[in-house]
PDB file of N, CA, C, O and CB in Angstrom:
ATOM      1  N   UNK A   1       0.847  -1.175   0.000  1.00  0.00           N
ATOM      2  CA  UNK A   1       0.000   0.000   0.000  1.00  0.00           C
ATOM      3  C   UNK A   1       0.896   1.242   0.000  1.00  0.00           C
ATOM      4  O   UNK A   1       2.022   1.229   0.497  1.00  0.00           O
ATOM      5  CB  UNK A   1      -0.966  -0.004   1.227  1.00  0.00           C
ATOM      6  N   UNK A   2       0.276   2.452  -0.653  1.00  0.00           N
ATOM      7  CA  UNK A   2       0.929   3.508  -0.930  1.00  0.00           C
ATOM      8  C   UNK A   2       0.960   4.799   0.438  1.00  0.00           C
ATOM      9  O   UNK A   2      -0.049   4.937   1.130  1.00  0.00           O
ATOM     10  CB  UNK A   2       0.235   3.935  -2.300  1.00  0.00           C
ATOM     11  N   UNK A   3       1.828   5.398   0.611  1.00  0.00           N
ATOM     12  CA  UNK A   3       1.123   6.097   2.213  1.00  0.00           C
ATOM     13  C   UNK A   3       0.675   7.309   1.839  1.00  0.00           C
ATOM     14  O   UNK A   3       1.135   8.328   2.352  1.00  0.00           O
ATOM     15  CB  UNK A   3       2.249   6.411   3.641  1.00  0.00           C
ATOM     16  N   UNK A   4      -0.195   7.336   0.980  1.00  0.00           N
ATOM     17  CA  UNK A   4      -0.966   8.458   0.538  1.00  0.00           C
ATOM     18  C   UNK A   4      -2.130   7.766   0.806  1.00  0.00           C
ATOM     19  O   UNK A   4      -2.921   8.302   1.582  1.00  0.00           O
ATOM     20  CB  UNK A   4      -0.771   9.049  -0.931  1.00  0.00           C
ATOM     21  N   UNK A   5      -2.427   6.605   0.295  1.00  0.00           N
ATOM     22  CA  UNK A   5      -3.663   5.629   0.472  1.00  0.00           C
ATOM     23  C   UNK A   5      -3.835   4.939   1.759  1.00  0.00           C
ATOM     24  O   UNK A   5      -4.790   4.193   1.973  1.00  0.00           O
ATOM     25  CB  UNK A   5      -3.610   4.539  -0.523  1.00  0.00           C
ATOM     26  N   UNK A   6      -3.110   5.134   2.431  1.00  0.00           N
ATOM     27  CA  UNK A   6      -2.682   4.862   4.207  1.00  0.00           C
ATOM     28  C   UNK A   6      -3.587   5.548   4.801  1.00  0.00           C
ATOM     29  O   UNK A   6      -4.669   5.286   5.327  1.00  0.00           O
ATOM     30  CB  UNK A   6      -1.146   5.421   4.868  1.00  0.00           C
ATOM     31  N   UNK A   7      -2.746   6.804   4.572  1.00  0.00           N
ATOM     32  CA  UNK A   7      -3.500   7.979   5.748  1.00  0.00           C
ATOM     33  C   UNK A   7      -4.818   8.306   5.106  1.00  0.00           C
ATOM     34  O   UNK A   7      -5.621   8.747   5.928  1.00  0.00           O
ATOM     35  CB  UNK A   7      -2.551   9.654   6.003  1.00  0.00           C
ATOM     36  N   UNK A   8      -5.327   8.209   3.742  1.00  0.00           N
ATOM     37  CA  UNK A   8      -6.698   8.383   3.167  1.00  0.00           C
ATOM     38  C   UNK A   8      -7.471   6.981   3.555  1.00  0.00           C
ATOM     39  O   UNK A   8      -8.551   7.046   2.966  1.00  0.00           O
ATOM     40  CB  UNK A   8      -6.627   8.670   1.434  1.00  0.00           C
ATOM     41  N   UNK A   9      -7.412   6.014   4.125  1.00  0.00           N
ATOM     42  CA  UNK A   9      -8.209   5.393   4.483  1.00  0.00           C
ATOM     43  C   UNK A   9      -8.370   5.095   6.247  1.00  0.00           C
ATOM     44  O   UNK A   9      -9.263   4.507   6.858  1.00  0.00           O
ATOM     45  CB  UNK A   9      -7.999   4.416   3.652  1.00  0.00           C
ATOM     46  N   UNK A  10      -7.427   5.597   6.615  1.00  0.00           N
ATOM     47  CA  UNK A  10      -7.189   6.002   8.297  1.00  0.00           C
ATOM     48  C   UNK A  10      -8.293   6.954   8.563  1.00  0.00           C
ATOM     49  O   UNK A  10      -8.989   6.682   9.542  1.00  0.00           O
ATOM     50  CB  UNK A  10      -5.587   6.835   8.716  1.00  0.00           C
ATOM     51  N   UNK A  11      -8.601   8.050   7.865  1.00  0.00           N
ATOM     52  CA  UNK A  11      -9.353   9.479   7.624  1.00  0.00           C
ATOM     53  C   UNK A  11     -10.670   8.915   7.482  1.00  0.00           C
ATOM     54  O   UNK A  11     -11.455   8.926   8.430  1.00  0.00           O
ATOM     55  CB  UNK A  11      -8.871  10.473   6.220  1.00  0.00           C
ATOM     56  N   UNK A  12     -10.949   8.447   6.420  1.00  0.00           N
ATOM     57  CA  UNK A  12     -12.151   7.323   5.963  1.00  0.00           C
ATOM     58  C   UNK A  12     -12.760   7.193   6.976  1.00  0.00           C
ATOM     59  O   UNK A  12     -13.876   7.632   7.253  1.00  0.00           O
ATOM     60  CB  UNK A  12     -11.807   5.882   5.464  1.00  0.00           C
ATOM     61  N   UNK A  13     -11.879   6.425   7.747  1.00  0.00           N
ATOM     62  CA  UNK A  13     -12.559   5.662   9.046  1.00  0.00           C
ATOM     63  C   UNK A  13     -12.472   6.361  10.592  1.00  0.00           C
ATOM     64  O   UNK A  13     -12.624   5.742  11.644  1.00  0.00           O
ATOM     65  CB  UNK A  13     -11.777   4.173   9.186  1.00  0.00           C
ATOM     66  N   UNK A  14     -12.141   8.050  10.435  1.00  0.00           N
ATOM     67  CA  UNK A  14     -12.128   8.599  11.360  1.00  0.00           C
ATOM     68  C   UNK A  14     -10.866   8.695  12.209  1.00  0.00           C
ATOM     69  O   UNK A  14     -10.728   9.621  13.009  1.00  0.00           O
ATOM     70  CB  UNK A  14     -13.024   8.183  11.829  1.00  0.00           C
ATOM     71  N   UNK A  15     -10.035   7.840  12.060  1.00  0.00           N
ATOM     72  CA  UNK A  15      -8.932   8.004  12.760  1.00  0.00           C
ATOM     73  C   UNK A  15      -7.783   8.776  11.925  1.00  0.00           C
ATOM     74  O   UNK A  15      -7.402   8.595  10.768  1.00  0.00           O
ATOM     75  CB  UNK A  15      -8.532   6.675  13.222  1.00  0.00           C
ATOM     76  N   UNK A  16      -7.437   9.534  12.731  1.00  0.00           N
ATOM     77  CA  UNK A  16      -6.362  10.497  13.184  1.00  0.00           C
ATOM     78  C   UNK A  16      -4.927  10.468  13.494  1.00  0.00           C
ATOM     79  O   UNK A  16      -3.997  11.175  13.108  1.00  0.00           O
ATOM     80  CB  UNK A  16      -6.708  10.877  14.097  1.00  0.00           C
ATOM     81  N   UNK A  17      -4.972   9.744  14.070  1.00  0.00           N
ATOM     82  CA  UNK A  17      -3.509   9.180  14.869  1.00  0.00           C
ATOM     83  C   UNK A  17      -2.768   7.469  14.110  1.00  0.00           C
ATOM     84  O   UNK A  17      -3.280   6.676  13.319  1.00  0.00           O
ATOM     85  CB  UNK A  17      -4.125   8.793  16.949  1.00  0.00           C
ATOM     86  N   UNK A  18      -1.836   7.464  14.585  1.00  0.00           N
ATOM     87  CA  UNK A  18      -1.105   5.937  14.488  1.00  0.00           C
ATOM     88  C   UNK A  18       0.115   5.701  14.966  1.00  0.00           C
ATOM     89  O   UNK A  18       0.880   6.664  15.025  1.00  0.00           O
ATOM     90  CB  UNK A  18      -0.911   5.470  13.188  1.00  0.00           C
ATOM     91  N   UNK A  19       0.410   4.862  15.253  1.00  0.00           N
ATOM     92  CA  UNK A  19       1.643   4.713  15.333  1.00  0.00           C
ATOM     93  C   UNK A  19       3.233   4.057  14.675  1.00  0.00           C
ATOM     94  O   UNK A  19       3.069   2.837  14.660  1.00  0.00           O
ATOM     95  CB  UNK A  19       1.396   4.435  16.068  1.00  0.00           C
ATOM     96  N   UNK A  20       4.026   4.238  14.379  1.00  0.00           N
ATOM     97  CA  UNK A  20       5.104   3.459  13.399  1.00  0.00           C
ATOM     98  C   UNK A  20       4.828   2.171  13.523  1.00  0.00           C
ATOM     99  O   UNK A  20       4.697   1.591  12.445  1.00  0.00           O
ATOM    100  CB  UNK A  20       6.657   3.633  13.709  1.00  0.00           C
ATOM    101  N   UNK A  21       4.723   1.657  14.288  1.00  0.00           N
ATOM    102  CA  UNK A  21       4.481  -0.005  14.260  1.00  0.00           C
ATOM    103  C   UNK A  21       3.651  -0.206  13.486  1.00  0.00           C
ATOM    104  O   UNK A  21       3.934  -0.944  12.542  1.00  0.00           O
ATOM    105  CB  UNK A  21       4.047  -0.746  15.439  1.00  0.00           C
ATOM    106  N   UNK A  22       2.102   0.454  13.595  1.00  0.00           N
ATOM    107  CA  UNK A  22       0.811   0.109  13.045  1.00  0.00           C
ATOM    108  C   UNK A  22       1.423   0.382  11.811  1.00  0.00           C
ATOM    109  O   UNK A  22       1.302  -0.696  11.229  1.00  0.00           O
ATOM    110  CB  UNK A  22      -0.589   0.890  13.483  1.00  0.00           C
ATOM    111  N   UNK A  23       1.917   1.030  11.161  1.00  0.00           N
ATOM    112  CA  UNK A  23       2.204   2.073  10.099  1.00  0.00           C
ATOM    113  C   UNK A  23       2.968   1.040   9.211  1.00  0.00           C
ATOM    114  O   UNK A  23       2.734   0.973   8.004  1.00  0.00           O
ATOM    115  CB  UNK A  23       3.134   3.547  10.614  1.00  0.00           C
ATOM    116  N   UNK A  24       4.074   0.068   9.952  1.00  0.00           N
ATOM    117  CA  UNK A  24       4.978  -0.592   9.012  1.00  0.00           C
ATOM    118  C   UNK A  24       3.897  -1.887   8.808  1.00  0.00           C
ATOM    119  O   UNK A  24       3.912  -2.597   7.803  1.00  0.00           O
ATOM    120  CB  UNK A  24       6.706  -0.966   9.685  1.00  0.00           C
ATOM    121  N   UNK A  25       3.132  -2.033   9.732  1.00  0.00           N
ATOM    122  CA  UNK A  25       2.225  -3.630   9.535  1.00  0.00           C
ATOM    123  C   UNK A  25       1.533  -3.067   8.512  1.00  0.00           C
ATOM    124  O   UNK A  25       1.903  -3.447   7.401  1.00  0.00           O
ATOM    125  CB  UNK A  25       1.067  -4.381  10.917  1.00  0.00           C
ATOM    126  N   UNK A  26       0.420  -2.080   8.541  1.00  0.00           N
ATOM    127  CA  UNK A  26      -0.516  -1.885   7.291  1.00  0.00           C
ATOM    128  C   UNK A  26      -0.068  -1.770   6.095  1.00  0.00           C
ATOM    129  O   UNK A  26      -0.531  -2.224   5.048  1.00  0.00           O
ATOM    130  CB  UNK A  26      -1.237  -0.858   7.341  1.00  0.00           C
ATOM    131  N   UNK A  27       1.145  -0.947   6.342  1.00  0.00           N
ATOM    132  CA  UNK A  27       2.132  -0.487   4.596  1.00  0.00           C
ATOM    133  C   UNK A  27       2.681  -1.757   4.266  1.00  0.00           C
ATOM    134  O   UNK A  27       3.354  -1.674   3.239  1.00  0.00           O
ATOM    135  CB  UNK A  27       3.777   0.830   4.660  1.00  0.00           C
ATOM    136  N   UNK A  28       2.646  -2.906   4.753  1.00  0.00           N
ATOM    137  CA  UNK A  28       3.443  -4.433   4.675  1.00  0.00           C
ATOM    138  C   UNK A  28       4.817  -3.989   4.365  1.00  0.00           C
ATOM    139  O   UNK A  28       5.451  -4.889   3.813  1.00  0.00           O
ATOM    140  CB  UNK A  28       2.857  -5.621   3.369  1.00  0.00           C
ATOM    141  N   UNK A  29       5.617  -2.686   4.572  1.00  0.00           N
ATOM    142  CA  UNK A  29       6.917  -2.867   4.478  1.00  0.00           C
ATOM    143  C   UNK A  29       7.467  -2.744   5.345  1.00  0.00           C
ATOM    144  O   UNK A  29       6.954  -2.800   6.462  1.00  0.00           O
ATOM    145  CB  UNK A  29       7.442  -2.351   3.804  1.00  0.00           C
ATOM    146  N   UNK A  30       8.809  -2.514   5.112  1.00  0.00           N
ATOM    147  CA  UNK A  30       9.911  -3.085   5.974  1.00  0.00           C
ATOM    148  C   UNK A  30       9.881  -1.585   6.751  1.00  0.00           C
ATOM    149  O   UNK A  30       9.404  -0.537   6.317  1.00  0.00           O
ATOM    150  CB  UNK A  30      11.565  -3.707   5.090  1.00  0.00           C
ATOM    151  N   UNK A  31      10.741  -1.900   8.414  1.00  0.00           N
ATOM    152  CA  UNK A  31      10.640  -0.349   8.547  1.00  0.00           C
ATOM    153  C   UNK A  31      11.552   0.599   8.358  1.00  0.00           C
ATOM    154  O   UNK A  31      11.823   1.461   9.195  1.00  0.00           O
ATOM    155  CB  UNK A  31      10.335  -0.041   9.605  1.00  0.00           C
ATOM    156  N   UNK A  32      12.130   0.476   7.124  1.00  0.00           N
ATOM    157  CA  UNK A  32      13.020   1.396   6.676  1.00  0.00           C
ATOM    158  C   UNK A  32      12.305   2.287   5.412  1.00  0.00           C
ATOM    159  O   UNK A  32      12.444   3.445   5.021  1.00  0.00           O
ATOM    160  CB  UNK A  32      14.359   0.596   6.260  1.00  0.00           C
ATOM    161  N   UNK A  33      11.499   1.178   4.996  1.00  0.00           N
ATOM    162  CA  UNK A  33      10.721   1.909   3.515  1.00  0.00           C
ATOM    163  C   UNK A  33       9.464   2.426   4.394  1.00  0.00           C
ATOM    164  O   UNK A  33       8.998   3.446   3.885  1.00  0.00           O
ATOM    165  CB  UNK A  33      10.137   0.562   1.897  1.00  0.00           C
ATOM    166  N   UNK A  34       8.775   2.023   5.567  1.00  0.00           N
ATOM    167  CA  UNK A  34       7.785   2.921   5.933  1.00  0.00           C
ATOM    168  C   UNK A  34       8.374   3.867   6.900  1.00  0.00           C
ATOM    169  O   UNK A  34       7.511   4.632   7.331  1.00  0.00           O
ATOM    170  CB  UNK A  34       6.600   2.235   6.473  1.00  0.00           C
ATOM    171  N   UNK A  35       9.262   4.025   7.268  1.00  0.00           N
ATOM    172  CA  UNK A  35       9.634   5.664   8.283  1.00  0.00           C
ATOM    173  C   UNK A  35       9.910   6.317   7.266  1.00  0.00           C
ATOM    174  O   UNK A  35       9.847   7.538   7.412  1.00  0.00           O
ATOM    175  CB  UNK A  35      11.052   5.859   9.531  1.00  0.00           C
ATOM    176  N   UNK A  36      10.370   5.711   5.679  1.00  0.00           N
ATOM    177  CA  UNK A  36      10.747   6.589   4.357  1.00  0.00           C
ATOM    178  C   UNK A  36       9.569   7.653   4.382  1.00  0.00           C
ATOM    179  O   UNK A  36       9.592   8.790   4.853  1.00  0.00           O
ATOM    180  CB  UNK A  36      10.765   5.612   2.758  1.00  0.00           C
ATOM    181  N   UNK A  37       8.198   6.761   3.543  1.00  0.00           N
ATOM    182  CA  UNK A  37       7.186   7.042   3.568  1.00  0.00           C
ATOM    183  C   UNK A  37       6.345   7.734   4.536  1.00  0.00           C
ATOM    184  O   UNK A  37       5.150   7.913   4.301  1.00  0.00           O
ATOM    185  CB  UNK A  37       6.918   6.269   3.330  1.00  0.00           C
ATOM    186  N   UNK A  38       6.800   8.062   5.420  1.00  0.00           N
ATOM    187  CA  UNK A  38       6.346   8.425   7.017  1.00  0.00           C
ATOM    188  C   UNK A  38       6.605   9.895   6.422  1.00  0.00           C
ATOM    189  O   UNK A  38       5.793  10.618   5.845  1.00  0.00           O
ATOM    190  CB  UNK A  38       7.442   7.752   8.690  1.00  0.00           C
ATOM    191  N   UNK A  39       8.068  10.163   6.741  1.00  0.00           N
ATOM    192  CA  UNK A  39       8.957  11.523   6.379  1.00  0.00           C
ATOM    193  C   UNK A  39       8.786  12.112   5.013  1.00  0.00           C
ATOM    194  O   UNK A  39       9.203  13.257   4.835  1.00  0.00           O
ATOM    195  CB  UNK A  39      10.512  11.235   6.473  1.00  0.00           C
ATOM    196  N   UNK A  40       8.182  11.414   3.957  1.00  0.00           N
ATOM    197  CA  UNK A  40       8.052  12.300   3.123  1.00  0.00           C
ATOM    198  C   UNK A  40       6.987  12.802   3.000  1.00  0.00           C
ATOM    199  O   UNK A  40       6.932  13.795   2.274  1.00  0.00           O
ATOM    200  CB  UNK A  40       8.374  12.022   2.204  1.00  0.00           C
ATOM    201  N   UNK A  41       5.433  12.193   3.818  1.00  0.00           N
ATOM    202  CA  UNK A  41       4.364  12.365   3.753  1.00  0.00           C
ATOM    203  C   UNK A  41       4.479  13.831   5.190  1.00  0.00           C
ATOM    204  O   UNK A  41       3.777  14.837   5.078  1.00  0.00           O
ATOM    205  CB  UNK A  41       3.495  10.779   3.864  1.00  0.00           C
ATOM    206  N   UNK A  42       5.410  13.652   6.344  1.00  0.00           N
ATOM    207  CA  UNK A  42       5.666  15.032   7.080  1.00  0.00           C
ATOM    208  C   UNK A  42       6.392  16.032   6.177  1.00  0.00           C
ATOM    209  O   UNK A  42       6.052  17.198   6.376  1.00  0.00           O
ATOM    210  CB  UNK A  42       6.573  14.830   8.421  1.00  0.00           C
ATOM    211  N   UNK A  43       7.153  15.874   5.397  1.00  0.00           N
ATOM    212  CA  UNK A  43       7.663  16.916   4.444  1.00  0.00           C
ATOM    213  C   UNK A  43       6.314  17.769   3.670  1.00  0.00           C
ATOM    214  O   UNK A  43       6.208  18.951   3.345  1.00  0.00           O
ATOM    215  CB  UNK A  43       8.678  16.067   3.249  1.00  0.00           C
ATOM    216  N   UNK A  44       5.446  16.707   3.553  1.00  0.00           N
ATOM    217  CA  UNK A  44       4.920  17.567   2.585  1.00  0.00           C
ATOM    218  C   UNK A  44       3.414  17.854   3.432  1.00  0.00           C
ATOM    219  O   UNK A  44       2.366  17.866   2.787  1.00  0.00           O
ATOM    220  CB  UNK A  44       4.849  16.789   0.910  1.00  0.00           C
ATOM    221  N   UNK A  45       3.416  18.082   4.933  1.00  0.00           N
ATOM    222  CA  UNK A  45       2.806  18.893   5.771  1.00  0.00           C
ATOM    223  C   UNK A  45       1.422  17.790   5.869  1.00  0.00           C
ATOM    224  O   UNK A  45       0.382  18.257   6.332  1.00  0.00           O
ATOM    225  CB  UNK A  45       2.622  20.592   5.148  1.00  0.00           C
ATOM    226  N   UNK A  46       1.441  16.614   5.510  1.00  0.00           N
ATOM    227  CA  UNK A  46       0.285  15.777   5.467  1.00  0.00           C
ATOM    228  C   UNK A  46       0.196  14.795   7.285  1.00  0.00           C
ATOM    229  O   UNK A  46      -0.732  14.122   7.732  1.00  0.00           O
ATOM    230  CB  UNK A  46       0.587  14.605   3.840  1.00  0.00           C
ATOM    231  N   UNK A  47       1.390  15.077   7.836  1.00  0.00           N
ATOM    232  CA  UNK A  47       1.864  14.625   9.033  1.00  0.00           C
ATOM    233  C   UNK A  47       2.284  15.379  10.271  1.00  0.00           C
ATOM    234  O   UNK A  47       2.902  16.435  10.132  1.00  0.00           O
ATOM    235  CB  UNK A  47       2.757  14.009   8.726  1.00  0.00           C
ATOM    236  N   UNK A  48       2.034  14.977  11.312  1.00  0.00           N
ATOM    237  CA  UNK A  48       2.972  15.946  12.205  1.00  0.00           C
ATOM    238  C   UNK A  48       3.320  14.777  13.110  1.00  0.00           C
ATOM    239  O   UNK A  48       2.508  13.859  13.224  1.00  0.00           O
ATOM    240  CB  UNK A  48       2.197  17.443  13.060  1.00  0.00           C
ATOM    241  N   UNK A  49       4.731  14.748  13.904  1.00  0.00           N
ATOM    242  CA  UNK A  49       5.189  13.958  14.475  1.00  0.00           C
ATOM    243  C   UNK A  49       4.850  14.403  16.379  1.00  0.00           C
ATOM    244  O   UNK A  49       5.710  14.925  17.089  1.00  0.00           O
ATOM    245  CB  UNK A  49       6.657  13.889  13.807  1.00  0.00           C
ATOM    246  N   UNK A  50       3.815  14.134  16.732  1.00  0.00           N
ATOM    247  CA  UNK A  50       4.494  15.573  18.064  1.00  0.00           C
ATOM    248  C   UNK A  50       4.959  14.783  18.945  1.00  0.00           C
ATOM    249  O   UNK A  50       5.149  15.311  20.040  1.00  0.00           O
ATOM    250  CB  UNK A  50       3.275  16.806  19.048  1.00  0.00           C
ATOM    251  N   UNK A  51       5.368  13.017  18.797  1.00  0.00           N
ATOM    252  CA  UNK A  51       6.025  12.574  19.816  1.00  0.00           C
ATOM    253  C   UNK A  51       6.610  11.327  19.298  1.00  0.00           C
ATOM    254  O   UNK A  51       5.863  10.427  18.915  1.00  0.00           O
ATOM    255  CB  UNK A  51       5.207  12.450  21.001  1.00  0.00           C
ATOM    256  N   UNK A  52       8.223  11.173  19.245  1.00  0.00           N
ATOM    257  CA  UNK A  52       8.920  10.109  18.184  1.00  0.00           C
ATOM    258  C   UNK A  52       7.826   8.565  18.332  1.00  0.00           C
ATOM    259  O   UNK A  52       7.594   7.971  19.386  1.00  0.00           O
ATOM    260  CB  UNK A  52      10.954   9.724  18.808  1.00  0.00           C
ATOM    261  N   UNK A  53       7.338   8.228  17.053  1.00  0.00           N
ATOM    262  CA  UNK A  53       6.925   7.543  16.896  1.00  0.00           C
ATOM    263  C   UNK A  53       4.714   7.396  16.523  1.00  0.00           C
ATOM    264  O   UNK A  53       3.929   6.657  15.928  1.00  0.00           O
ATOM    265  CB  UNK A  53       7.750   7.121  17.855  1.00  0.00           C
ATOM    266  N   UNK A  54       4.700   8.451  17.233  1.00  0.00           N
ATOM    267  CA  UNK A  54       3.202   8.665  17.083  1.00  0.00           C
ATOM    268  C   UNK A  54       2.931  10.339  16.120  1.00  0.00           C
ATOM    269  O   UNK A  54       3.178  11.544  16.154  1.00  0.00           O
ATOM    270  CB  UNK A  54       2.472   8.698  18.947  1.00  0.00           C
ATOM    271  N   UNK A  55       2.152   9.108  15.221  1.00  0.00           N
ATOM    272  CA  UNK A  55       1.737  10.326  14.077  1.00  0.00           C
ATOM    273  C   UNK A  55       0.196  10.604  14.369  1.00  0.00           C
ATOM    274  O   UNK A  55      -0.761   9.940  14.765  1.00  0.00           O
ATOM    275  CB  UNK A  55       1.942   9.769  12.242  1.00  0.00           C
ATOM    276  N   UNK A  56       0.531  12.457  13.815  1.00  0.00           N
ATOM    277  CA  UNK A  56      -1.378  12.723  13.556  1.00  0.00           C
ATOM    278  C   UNK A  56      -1.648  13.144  12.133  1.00  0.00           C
ATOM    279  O   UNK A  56      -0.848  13.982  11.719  1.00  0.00           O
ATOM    280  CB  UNK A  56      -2.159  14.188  14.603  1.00  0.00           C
ATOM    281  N   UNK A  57      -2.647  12.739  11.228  1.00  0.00           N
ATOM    282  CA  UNK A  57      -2.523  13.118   9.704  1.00  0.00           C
ATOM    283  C   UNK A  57      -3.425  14.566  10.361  1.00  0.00           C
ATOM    284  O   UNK A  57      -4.203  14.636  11.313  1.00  0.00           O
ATOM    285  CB  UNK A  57      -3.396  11.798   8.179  1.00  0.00           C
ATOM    286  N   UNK A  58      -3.002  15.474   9.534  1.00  0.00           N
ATOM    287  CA  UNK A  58      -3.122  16.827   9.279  1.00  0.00           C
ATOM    288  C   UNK A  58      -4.265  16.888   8.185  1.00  0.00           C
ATOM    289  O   UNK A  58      -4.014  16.343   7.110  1.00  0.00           O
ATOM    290  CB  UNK A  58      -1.717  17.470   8.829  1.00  0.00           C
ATOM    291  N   UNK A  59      -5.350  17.424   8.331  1.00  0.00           N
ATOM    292  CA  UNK A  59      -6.290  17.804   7.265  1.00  0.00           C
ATOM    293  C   UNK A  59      -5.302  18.776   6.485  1.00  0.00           C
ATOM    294  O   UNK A  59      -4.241  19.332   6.766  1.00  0.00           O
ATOM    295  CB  UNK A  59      -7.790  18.535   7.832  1.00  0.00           C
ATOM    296  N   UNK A  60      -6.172  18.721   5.334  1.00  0.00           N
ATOM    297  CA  UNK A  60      -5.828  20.012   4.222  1.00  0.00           C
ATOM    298  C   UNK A  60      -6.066  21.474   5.009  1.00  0.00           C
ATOM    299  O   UNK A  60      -5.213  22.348   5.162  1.00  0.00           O
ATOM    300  CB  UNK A  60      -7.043  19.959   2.693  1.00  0.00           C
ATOM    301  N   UNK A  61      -7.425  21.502   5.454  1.00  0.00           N
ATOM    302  CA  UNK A  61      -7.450  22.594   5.887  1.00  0.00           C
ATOM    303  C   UNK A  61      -6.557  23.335   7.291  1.00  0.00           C
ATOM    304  O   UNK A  61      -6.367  24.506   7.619  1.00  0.00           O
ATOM    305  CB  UNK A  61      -8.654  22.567   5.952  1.00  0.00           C
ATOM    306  N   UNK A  62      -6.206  22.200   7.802  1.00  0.00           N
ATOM    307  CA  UNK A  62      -5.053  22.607   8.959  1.00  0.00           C
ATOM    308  C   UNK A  62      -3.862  22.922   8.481  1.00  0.00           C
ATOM    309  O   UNK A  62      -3.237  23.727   9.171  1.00  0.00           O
ATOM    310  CB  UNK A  62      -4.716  21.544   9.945  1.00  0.00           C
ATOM    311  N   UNK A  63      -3.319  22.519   7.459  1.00  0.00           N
ATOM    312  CA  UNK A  63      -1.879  22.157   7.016  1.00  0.00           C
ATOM    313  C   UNK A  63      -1.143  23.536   7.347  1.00  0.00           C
ATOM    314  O   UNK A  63       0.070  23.506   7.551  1.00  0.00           O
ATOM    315  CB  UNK A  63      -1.745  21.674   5.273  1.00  0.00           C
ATOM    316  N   UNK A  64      -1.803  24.674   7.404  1.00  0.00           N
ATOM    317  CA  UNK A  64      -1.175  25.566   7.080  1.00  0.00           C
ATOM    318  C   UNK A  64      -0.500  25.630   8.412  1.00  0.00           C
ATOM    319  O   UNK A  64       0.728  25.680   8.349  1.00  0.00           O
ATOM    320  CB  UNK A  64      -1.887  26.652   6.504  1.00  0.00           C
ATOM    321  N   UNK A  65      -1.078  25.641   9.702  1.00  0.00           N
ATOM    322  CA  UNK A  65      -0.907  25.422  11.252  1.00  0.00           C
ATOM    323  C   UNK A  65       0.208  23.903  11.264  1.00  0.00           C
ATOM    324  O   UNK A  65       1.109  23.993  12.099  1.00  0.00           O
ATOM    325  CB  UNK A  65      -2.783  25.114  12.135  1.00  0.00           C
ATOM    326  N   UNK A  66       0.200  22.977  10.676  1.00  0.00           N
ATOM    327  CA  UNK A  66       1.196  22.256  10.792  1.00  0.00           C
ATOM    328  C   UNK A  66       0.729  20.684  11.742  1.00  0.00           C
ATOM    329  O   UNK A  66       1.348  19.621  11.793  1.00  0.00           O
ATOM    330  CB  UNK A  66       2.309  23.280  11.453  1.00  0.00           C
ATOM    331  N   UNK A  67      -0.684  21.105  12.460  1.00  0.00           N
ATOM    332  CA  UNK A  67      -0.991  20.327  13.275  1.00  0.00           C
ATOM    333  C   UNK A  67      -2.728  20.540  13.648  1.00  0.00           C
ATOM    334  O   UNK A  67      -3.347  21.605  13.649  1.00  0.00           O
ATOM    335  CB  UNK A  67       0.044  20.528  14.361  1.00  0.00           C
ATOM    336  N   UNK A  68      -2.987  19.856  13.799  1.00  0.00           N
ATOM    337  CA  UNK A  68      -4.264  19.581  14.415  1.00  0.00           C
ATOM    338  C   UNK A  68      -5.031  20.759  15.570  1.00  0.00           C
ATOM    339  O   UNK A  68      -4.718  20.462  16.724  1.00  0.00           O
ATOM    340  CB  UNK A  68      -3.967  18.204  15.139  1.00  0.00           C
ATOM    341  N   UNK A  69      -5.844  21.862  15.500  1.00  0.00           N
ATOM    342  CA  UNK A  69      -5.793  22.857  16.563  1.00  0.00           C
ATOM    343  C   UNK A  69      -6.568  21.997  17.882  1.00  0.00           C
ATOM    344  O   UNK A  69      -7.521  21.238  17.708  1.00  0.00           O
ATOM    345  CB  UNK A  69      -6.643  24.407  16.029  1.00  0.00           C
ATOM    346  N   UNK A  70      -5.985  22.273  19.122  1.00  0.00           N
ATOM    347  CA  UNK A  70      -6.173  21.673  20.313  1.00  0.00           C
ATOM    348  C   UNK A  70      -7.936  21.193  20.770  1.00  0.00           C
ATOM    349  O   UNK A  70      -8.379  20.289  21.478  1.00  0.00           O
ATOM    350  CB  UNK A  70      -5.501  22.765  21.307  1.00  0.00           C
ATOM    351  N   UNK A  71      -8.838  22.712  19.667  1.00  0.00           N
ATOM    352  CA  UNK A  71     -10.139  22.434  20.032  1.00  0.00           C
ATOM    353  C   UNK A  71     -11.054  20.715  19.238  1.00  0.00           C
ATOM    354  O   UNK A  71     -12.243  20.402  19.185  1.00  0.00           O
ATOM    355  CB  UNK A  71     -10.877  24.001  19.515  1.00  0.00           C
ATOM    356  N   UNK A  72      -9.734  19.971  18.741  1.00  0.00           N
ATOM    357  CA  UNK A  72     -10.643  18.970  17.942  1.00  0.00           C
ATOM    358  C   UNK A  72     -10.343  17.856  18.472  1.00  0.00           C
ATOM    359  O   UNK A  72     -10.882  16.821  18.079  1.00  0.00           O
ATOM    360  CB  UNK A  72     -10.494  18.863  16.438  1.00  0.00           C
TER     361      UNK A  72
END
């Protein structure tokens, strides 16, 4: 699976959060190609890391803030 199609079906189903573990089991790769995929999906503001290992996907409309605002 692609981690564009990761975090769009995480969203799907309401969830928000994950963690690297969950992240390398669903992506079925190894965890060198999913922390890849991790970091390029935070490069391009679709991620925020706020604690090593636990991700939150970032709506479009947040992206600009970088993170999720506290009221959600």
């Amino acid at each position: 699976m692609h981690g564009q199609k990761f975090i769009s079906e995480l969203t799907a189903n309401g969830r928000y959060s994950f963690t690297t573990e969950y992240a390398i089991k669903a992506l079925d790769a190894s965890p060198v190609a999913a922390r890849a995929a991790l970091r390029r999906l935070r490069q391009k503001g679709e991620l925020a890391m706020p604690y090593k290992g636990f991700y939150v996907i970032v709506p479009p409309e947040f992206r600009n803030i970088g993170c999720l605002p506290e009221s959600i």
